[in-house]
Each structure stands twice: as structure tokens, then as C-alpha cells.
C-alpha positions as a LaTeX table, in Angstrom:
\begin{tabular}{lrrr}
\hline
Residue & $x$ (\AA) & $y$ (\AA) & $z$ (\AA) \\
\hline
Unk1 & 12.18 & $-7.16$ & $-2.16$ \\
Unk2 & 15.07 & $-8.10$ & 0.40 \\
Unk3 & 18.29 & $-8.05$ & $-0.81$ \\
Unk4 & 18.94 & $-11.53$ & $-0.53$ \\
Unk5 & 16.10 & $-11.44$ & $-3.75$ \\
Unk6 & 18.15 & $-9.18$ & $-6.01$ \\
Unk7 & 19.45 & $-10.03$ & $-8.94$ \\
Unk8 & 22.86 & $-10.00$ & $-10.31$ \\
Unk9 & 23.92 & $-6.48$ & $-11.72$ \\
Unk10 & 24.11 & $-6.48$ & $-15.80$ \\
Unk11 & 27.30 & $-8.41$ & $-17.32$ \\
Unk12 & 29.66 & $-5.31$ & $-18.00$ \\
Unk13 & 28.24 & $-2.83$ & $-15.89$ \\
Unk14 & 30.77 & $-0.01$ & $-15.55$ \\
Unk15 & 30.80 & 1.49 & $-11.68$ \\
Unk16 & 31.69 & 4.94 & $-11.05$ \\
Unk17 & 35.20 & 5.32 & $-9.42$ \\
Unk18 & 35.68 & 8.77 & $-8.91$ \\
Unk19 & 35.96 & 10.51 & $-5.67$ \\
Unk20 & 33.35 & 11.99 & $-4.18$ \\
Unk21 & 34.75 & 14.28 & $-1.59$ \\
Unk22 & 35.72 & 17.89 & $-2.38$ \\
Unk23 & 38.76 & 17.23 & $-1.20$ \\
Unk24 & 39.30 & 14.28 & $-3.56$ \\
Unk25 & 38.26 & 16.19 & $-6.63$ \\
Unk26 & 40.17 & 18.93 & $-6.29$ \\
Unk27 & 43.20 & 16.81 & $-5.68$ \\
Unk28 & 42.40 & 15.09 & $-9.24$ \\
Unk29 & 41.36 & 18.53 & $-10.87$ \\
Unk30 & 44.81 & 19.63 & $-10.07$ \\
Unk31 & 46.21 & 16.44 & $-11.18$ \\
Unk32 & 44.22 & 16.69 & $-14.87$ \\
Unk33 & 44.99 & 20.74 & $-15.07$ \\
Unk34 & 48.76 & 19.78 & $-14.72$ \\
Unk35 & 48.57 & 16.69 & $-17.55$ \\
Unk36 & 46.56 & 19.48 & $-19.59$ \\
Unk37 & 48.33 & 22.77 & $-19.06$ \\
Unk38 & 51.20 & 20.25 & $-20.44$ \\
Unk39 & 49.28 & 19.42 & $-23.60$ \\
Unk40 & 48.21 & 22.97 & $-24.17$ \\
Unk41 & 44.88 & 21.81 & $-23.34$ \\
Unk42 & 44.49 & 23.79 & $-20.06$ \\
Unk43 & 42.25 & 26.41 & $-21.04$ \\
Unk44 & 38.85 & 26.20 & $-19.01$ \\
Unk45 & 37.90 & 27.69 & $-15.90$ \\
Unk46 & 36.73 & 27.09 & $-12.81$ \\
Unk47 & 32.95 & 27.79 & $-14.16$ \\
Unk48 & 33.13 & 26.30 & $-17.46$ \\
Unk49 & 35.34 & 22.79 & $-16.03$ \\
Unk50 & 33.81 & 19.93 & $-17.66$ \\
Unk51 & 32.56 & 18.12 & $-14.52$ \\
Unk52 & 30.38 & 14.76 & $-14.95$ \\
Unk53 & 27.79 & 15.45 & $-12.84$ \\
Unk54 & 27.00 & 11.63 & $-11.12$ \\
Unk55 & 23.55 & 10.09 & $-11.31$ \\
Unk56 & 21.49 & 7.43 & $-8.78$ \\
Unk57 & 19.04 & 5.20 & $-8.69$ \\
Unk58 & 18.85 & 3.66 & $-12.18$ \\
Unk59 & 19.35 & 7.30 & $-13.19$ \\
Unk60 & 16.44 & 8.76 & $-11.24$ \\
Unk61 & 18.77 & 11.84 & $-9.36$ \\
Unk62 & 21.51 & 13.86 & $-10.17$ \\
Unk63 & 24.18 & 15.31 & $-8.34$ \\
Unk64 & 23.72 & 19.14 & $-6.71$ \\
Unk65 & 19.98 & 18.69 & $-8.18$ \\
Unk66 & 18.55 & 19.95 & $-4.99$ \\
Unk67 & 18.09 & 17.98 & $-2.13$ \\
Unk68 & 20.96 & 18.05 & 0.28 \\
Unk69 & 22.21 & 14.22 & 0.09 \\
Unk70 & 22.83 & 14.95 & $-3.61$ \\
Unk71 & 25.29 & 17.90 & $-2.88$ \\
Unk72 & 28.10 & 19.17 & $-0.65$ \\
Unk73 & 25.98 & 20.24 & 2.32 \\
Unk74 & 25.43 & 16.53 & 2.82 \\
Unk75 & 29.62 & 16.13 & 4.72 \\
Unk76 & 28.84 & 19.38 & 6.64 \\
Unk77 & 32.35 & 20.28 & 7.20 \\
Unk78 & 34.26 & 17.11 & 6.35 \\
Unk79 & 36.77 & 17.99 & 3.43 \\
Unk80 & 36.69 & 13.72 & 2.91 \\
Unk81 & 33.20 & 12.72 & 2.89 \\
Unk82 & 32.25 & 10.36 & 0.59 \\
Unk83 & 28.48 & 9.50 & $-0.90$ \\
Unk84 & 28.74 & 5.92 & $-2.98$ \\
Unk85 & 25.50 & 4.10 & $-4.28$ \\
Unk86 & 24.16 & 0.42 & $-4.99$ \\
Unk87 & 21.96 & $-0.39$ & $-7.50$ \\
Unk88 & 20.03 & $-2.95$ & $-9.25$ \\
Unk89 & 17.37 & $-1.55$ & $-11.54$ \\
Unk90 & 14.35 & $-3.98$ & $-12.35$ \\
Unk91 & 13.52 & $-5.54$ & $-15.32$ \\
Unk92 & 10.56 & $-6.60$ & $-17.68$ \\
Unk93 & 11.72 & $-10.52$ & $-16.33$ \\
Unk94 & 12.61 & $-9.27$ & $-12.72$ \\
Unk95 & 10.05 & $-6.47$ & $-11.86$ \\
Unk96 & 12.13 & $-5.78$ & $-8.54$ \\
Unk97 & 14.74 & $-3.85$ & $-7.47$ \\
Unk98 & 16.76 & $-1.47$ & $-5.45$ \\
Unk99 & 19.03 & 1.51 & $-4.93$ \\
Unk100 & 20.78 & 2.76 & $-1.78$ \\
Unk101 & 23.02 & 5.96 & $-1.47$ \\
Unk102 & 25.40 & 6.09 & 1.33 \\
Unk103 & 27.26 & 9.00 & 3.17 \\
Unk104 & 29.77 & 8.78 & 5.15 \\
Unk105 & 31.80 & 11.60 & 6.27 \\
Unk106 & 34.77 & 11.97 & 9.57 \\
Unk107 & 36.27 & 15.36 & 11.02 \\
Unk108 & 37.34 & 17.03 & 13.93 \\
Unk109 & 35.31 & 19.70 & 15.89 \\
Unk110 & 36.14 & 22.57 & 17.24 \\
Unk111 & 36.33 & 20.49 & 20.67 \\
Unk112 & 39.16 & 18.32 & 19.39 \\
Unk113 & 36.24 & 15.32 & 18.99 \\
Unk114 & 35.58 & 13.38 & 16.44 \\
Unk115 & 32.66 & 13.73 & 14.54 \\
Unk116 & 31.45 & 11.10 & 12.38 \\
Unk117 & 28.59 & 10.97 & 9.76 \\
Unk118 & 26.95 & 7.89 & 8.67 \\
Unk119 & 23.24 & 8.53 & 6.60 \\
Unk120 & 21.67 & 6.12 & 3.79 \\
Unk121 & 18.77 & 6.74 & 1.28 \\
Unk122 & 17.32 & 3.65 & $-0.20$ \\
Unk123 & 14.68 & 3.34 & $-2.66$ \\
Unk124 & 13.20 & $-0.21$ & $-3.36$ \\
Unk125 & 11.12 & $-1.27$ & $-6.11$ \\
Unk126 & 8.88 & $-4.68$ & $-6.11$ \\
Unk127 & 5.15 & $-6.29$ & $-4.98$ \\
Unk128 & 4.04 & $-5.82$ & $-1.88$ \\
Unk129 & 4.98 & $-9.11$ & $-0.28$ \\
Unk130 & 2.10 & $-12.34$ & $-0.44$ \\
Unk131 & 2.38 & $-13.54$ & 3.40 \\
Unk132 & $-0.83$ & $-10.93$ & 5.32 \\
Unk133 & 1.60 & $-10.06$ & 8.43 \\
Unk134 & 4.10 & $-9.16$ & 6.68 \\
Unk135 & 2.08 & $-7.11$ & 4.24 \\
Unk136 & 1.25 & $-5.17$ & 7.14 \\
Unk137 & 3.86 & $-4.84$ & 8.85 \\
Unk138 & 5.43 & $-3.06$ & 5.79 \\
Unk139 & 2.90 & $-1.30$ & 4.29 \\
Unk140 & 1.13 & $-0.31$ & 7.71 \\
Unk141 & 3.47 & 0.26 & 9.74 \\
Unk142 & 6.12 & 1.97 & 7.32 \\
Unk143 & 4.10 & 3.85 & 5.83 \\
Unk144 & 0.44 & 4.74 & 7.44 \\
Unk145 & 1.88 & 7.01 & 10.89 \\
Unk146 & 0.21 & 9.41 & 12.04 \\
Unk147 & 3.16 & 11.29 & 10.90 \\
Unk148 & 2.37 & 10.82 & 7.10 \\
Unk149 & 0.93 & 13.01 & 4.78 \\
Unk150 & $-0.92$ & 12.20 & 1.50 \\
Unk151 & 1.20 & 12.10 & $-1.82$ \\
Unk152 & $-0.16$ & 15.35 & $-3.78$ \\
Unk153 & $-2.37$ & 15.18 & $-7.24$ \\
Unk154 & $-4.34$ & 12.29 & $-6.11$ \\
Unk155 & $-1.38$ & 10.15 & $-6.52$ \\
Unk156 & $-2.13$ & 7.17 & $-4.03$ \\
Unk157 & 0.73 & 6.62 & $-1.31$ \\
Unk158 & 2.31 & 8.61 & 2.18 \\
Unk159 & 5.03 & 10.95 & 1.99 \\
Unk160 & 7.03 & 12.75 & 4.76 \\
Unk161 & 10.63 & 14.42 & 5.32 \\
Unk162 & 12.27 & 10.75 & 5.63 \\
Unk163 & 10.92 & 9.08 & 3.11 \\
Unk164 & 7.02 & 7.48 & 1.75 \\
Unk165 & 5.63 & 4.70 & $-0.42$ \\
Unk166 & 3.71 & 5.33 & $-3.97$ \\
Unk167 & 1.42 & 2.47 & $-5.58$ \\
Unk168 & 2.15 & 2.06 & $-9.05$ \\
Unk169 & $-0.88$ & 1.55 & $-11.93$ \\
Unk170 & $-2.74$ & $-1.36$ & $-12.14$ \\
Unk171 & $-0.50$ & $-1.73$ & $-15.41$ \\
Unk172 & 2.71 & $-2.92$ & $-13.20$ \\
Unk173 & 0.49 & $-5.49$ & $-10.95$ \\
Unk174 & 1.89 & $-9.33$ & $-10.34$ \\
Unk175 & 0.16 & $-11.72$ & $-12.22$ \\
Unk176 & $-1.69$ & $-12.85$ & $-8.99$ \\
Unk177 & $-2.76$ & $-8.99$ & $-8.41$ \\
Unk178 & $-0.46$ & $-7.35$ & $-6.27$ \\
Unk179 & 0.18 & $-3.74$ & $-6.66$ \\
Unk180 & 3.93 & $-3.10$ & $-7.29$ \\
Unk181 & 4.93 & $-0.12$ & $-4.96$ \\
Unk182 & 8.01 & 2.28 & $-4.62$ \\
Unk183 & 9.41 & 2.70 & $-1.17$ \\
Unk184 & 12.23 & 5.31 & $-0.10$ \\
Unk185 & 13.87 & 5.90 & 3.18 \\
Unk186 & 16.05 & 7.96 & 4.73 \\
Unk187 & 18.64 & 7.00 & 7.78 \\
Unk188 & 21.43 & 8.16 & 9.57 \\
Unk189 & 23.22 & 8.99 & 12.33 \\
Unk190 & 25.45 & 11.67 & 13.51 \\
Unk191 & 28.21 & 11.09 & 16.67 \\
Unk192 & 30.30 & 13.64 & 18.69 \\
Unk193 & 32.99 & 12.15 & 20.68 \\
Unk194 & 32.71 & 8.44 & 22.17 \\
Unk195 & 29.51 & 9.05 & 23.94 \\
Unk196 & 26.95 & 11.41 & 21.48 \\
Unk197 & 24.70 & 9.61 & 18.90 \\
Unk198 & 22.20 & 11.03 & 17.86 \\
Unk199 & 19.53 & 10.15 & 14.78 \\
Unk200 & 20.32 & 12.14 & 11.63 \\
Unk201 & 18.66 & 11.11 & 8.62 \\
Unk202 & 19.90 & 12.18 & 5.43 \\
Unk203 & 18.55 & 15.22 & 4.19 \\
Unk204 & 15.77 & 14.79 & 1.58 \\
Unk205 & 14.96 & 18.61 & 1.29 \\
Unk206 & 11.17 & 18.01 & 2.96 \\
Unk207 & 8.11 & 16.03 & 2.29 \\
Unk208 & 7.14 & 17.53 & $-1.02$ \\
Unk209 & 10.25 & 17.10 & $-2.31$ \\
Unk210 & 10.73 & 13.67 & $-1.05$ \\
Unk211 & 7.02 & 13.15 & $-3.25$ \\
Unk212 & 9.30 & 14.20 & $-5.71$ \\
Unk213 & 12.10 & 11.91 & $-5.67$ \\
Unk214 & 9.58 & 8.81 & $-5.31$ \\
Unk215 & 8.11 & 9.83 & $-8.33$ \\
Unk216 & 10.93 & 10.24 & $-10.17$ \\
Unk217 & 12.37 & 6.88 & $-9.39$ \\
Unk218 & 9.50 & 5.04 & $-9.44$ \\
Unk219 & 8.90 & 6.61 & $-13.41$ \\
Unk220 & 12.46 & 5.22 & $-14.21$ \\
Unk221 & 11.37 & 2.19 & $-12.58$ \\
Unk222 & 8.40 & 1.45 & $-14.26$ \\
Unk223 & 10.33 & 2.33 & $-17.72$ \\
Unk224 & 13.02 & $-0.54$ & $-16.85$ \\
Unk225 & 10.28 & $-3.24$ & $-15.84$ \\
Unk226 & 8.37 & $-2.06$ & $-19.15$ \\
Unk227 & 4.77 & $-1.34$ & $-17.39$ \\
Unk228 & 5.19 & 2.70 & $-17.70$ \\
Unk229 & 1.52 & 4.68 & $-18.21$ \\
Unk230 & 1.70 & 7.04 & $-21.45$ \\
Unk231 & 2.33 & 9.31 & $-19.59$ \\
Unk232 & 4.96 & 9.90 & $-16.54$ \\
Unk233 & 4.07 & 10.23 & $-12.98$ \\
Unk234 & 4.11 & 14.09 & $-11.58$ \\
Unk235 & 3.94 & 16.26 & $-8.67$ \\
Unk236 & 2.43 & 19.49 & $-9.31$ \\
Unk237 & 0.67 & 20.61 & $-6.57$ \\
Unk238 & 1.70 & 21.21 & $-2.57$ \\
Unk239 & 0.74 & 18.95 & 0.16 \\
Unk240 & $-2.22$ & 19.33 & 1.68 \\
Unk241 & $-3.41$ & 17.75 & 4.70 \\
Unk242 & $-0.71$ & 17.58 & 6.27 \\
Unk243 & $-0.14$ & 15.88 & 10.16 \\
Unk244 & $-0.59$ & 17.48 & 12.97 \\
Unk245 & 2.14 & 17.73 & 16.16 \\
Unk246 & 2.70 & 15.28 & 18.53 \\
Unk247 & 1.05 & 15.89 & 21.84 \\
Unk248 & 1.38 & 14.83 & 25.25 \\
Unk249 & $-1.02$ & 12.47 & 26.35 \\
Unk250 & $-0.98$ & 13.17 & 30.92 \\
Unk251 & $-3.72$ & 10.84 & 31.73 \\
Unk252 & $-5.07$ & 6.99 & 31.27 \\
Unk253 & $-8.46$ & 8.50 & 30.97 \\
Unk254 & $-7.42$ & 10.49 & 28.26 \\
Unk255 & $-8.69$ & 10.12 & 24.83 \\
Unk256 & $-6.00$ & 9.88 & 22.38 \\
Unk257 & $-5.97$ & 11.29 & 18.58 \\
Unk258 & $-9.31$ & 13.13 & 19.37 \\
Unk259 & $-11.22$ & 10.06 & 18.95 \\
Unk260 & $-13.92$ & 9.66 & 22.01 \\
Unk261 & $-13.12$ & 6.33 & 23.85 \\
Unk262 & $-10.04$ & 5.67 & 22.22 \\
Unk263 & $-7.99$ & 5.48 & 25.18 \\
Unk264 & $-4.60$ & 3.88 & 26.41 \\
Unk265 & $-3.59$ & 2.41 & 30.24 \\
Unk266 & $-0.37$ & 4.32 & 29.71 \\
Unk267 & 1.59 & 7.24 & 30.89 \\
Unk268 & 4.54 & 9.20 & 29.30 \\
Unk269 & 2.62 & 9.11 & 25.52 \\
Unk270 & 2.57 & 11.13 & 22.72 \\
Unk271 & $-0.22$ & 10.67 & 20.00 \\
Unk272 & $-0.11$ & 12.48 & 16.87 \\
Unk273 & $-3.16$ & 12.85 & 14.14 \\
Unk274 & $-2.33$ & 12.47 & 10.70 \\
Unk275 & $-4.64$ & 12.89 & 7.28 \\
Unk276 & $-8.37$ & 12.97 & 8.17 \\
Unk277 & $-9.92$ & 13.37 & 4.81 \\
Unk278 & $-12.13$ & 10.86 & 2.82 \\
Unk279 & $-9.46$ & 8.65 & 1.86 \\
Unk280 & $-7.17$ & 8.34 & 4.72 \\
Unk281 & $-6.78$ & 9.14 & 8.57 \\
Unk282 & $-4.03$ & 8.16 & 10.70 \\
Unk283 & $-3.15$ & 7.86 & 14.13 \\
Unk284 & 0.06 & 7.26 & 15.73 \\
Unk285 & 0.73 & 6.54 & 19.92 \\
Unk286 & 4.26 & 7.05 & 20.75 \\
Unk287 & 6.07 & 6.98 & 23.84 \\
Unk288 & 7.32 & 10.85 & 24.74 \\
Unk289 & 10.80 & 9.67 & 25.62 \\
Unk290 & 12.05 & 6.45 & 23.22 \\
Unk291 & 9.25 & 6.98 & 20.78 \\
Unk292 & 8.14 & 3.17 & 21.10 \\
Unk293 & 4.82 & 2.71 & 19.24 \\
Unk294 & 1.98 & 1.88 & 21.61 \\
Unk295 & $-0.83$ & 1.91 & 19.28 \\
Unk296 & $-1.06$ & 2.61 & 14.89 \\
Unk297 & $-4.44$ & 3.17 & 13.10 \\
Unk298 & $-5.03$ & 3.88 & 9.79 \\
Unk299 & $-8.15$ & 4.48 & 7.32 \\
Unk300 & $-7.52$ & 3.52 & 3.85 \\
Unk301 & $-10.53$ & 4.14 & 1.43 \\
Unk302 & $-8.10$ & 5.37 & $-1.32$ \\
Unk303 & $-8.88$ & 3.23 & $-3.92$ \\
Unk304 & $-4.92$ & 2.19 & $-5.17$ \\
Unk305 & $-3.65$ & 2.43 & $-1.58$ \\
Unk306 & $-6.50$ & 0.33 & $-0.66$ \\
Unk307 & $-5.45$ & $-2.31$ & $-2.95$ \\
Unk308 & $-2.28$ & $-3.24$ & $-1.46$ \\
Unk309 & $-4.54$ & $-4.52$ & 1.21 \\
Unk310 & $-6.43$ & $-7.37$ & $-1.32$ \\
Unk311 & $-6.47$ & $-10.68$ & $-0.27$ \\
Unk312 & $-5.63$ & $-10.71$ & 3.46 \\
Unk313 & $-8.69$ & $-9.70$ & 5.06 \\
Unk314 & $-10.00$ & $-12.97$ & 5.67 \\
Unk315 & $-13.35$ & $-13.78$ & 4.67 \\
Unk316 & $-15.06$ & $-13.18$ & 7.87 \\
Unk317 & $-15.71$ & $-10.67$ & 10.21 \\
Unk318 & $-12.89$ & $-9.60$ & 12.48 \\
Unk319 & $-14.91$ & $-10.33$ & 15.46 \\
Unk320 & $-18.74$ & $-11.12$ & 16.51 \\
Unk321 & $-21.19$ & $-8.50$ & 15.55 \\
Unk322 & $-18.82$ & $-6.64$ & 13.49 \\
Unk323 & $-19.53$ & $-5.98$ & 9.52 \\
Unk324 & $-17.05$ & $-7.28$ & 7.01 \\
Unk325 & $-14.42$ & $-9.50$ & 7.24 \\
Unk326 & $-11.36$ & $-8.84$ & 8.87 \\
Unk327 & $-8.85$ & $-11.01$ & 11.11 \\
Unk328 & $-6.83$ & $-10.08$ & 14.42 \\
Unk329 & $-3.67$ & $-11.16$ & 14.76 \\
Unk330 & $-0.81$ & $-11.50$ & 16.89 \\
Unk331 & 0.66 & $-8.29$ & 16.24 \\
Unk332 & $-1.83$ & $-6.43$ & 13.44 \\
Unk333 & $-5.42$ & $-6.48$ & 13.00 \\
Unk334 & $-7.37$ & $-5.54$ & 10.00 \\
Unk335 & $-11.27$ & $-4.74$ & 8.77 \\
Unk336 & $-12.69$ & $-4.25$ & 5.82 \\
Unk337 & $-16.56$ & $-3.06$ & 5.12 \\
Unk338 & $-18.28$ & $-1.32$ & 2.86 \\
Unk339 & $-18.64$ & 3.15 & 4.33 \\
Unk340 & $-19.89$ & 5.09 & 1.56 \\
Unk341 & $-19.94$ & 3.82 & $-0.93$ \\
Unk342 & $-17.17$ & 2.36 & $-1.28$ \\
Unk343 & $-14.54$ & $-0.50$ & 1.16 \\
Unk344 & $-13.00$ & 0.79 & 3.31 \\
Unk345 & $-10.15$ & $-0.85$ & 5.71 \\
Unk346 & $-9.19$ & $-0.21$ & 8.62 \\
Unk347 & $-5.75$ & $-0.93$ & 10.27 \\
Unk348 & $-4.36$ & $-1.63$ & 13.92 \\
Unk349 & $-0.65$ & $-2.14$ & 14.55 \\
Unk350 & 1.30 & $-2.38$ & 17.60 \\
Unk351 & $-1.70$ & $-2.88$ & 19.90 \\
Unk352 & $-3.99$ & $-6.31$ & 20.43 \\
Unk353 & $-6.42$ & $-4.85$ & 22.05 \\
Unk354 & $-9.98$ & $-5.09$ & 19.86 \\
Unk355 & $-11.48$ & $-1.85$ & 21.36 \\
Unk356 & $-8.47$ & 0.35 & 20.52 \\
Unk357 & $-9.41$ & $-0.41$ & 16.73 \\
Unk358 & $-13.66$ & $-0.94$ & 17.54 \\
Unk359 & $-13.23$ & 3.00 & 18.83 \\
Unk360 & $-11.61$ & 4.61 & 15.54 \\
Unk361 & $-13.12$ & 2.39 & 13.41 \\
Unk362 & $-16.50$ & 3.47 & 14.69 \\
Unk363 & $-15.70$ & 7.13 & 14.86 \\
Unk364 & $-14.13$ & 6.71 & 11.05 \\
Unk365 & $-17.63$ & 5.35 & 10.12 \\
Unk366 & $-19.67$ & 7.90 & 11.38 \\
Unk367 & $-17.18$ & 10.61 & 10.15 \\
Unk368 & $-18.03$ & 9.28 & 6.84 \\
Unk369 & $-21.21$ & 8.76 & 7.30 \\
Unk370 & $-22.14$ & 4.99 & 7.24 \\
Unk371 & $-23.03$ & 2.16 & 9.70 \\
Unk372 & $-20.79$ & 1.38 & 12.75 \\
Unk373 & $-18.09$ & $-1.11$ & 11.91 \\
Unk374 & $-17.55$ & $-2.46$ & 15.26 \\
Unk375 & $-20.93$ & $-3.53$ & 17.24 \\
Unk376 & $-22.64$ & $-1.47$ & 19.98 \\
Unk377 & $-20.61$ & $-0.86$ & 23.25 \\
Unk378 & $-17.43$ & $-2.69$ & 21.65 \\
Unk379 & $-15.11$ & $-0.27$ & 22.69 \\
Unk380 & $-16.73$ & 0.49 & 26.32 \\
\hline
\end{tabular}
């Protein structure tokens, strides 16, 4: 799913040239109602002008549809901001593929300084990848925060105001069983003068609506690579479950994420609690000042999500004593055990440390009412 994978844009391809800037358009408004008003054509107004509206990401969004990257609002008060996009949709040979929307927008402030904006959205389409660490590293810790809700209607994947991941049917699988997934993020920043940068993602209008524009890009998506279900993906309902606020975390001895014995040697930490339902929880360690991670867990039980976990959980347990199979690893452990009912995994990024994940694991398990995963006194 890198770029370096994507294939060559169709033979023929027409790009859109127009400008994108209010200024630019009205420049070439004026120009056509000149050209017209000469042919005797010049009749329509303001409200009735003819306008293409432009379209992104293999046709999933349209211009000043909603969310503020698609309209106006994104250049703030630039009068030459420009939003351009990148594409290449997937197809029934290449199920892979991406899109990428890009603002950019320059003006003076009231200061006399120069403010510049600079925000991407990109949307990629494709398996999760084979190799386990970098599975993980994608999938866990992209998506599975502590800052991540769960997608709405049951549909399995993480959503939140920059961006989430959606695993598509079983229908749009590899041949060797990998779920295909639909990733989106957003990115920016915003400077003032030589010495201000700040982090200013583009604005995708909230989590729900983010859910949203996932879906709608992974249905066009699906169509292209010709694995679509009967019928399209939707989002119907609110999100529920949402995360909770960060919090500071004063002491060592303090238990983090309101898990009992889950604890960190650190000061100057913020942990946040994400979904705690049946299918997913999440936990997320930050630092309260550069928001370096320090610690990510995550509960998958979700059957779909669950699945982009197959085939890298080793086939024995992580550690002695503990049930299942799992591995640790140099940067990412996983576990995987029946809790029930039904497998469960559980997820550790960031940290090494075994009793960081022995702690939630064993405080998921009896949350959900099974066996401990981790054996007796692992995490003391």
C-alpha cells in the first residue's frame, strides 16, 4: 500500500485544471461572462452559474458536500488557497490504491506575518501488509488509541476526528486471507511568522462524519476492485462509546487507564481510556507535554477487526504459563486465547515490558468473564 506500489494512472486520464481558489474562479468567471455577454450568451446569475462542482477520491466526495476540506472554510482567509488531489483507484487486477487531497493556502495577518496553511487527507485502499511487525505497527498503532472510537452499525473498524480504518467483507480478502481495509488520515499544519507551527489537521467535520467519508470511499473502492456486497456500506446511527479525556497521570505508583496494577515508572503522563465494550477496549499512555507514546493496549474480540490479526500470533504462548499463543517482540507484543466464547487478542505497542500487557490482559479477561490470560502474579 506505499506509494512506491501504485500503479500507473489509466492511459488518457483527463486531470482537472481549474483553479481552486476563490480568487482564481472569480478571475475566470469574469473572464467566461465577458466571452459570453459577447455571444449573447451571458444570461445566468450568480445562483443559477453553471459551476462543475469537483469530485475526490475515485469519486467518493464532492466539493462544498460538508466537511470543511471540501469547501471554502478550508483557506480560512487566503483569497489564493488551493486544494489539488492524487489518485489511483484500485482495480479487479490491482485491488490497491490511493487518494490524497492537499491544501495549501498563504496570507498576511493582521500582524503583517505570514501565515501559511499546509493540511492533507489521504485515503488508502489495499491488504493489510503480510510481514507481523509491520501489521502491527499499522493496524495497532494507527488505529487502536485510546483515542478511537468504534465505527457505528456494527461496522468493524476505529474512527475519530482525524481519520480511522474500516475492514472490508470477507468478499474483498487476498487470496492468502488477508482482510482488505480502508484507511484515511488527516494532517496539517498551520504557521504564523518564522517561529509558530503548530499541528492543524484538515478539517474532517468530526468522528461521525469522518465514519462517513470512510464508508463512502471504501464503497467506491470495493466497486472499482469488483468485490462490492449487494448492498453498500452505511452509517446510520451515532457513535457510541466514545473515549474518554486524557488525564494526568502524578505518580509512578499510579495505576493508569483504571486498570489495577497497570502501572508506569514515569512522570509527566497522560493516559486516556478508549472503547470498553465486548468487542474492543483501548488504552493509550502519552506523555503530557510531546505526546510520545509510552505504552498502547488494545482488546480486539470484534470478529472482522479481529481478523486483520490472522496469522501472526505465533503458535505458542506469548510467555510461560500464559494461555494461547502469542509472541513478544522488539517493539509489539501480541496474545491470542479463547474469553467467551470466542478469541480474543490482545495488543501491546510502544512498551516491552510483559506485565504492562499481563495486567490489562488479565483485567480484560475477567471483565469478560473468562480465565486469566496471563499466569498468577505476572504482573506483580
Amino acid at each position: 500500500m506505499s506509494e512506491t506500489d501504485e500503479a500507473p494512472a489509466a492511459p488518457g486520464r483527463l486531470r482537472r485544471a481549474l483553479p481552486h481558489s476563490r480568487r482564481g474562479r472569480l478571475l475566470l468567471m469574469s473572464a467566461l461572462v465577458l466571452v459570453l455577454a459577447g455571444t449573447g450568451l451571458g444570461t445566468w446569475t450568480a445562483d443559477t452559474w453553471p459551476w462543475p462542482k469537483d469530485h475526490y477520491c475515485w469519486g467518493s466526495w464532492e466539493e462544498d458536500s460538508g466537511p470543511g476540506f471540501l469547501g471554502d472554510e478550508a483557506f480560512g482567509d487566503d483569497d489564493d488557497g488551493s486544494r489539488t488531489d492524487r489518485e489511483t483507484a484500485p482495480t479487479r487486477e490491482r485491488p490497491a490504491g490511493r487518494c490524497e487531497i492537499v491544501i495549501v493556502g498563504e496570507y498576511e495577518s493582521h500582524d503583517g506575518d505570514k501565515v501559511s496553511i499546509d493540511q492533507q487527507v489521504s485515503v488508502e485502499y489495499g491488504p493489510v501488509p503480510k510481514a507481523a511487525e509491520a501489521r502491527l505497527a499499522m493496524v495497532h498503532d494507527g488505529f487502536l488509541g485510546g483515542d478511537m472510537a468504534p465505527f457505528p452499525d456494527g461496522l468493524p473498524g476505529t474512527v475519530n476526528g482525524r481519520g480511522g480504518m474500516l475492514v472490508l467483507p470477507r468478499s474483498c480478502d487476498t487470496r492468502d486471507g488477508r482482510p482488505t481495509v480502508v484507511t484515511m488520515h488527516a494532517s496539517g499544519t498551520y504557521s504564523n511568522g518564522p517561529s509558530y507551527i503548530r499541528n492543524d489537521p484538515a478539517d474532517l467535520g468530526g468522528a461521525r462524519q469522518a465514519a462517513v467519508l470512510l464508508v463512502a470511499a471504501a464503497n467506491r473502492g470495493m466497486a472499482a476492485a469488483g468485490c462490492a456486497p449487494d448492498e453498500p456500506l452505511r452509517v446510520s446511527s451515532p457513535l457510541y462509546d466514545l473515549p474518554g479525556k486524557p488525564e494526568s497521570v502524578f505518580s509512578a505508583s499510579d495505576d493508569v487507564c483504571g486498570i489495577r496494577g497497570l502501572r508506569l515508572a514515569a512522570e509527566d503522563i497522560e493516559d486516556q481510556t478508549g472503547a470498553v465494550t465486548r468487542d474492543l477496549q483501548t488504552c493509550s499512555v502519552r506523555g503530557d507535554r510531546d505526546g510520545m507514546p509510552y505504552l498502547e493496549l488494545a482488546m480486539v474480540a470484534q470478529p472482522r477487526l479481529a481478523a486483520v490479526f490472522d496469522g501472526i500470533a505465533g503458535e505458542h504462548p506469548a510467555a510461560r504459563g500464559w494461555r494461547g499463543t502469542g509472541t513478544f517482540g522488539e517493539k509489539h507484543a501480541i496474545a491470542r486465547a479463547d474469553c467467551a466464547g470466542r478469541p480474543a487478542t490482545f495488543l501491546m505497542g510502544a512498551s516491552t515490558d510483559p506485565d504492562h500487557l499481563a495486567a490489562f490482559a488479565n483485567a480484560v479477561a475477567a471483565r469478560l468473564g473468562c480465565a486469566p490470560i496471563a499466569p498468577k502474579g505476572a504482573a506483580q
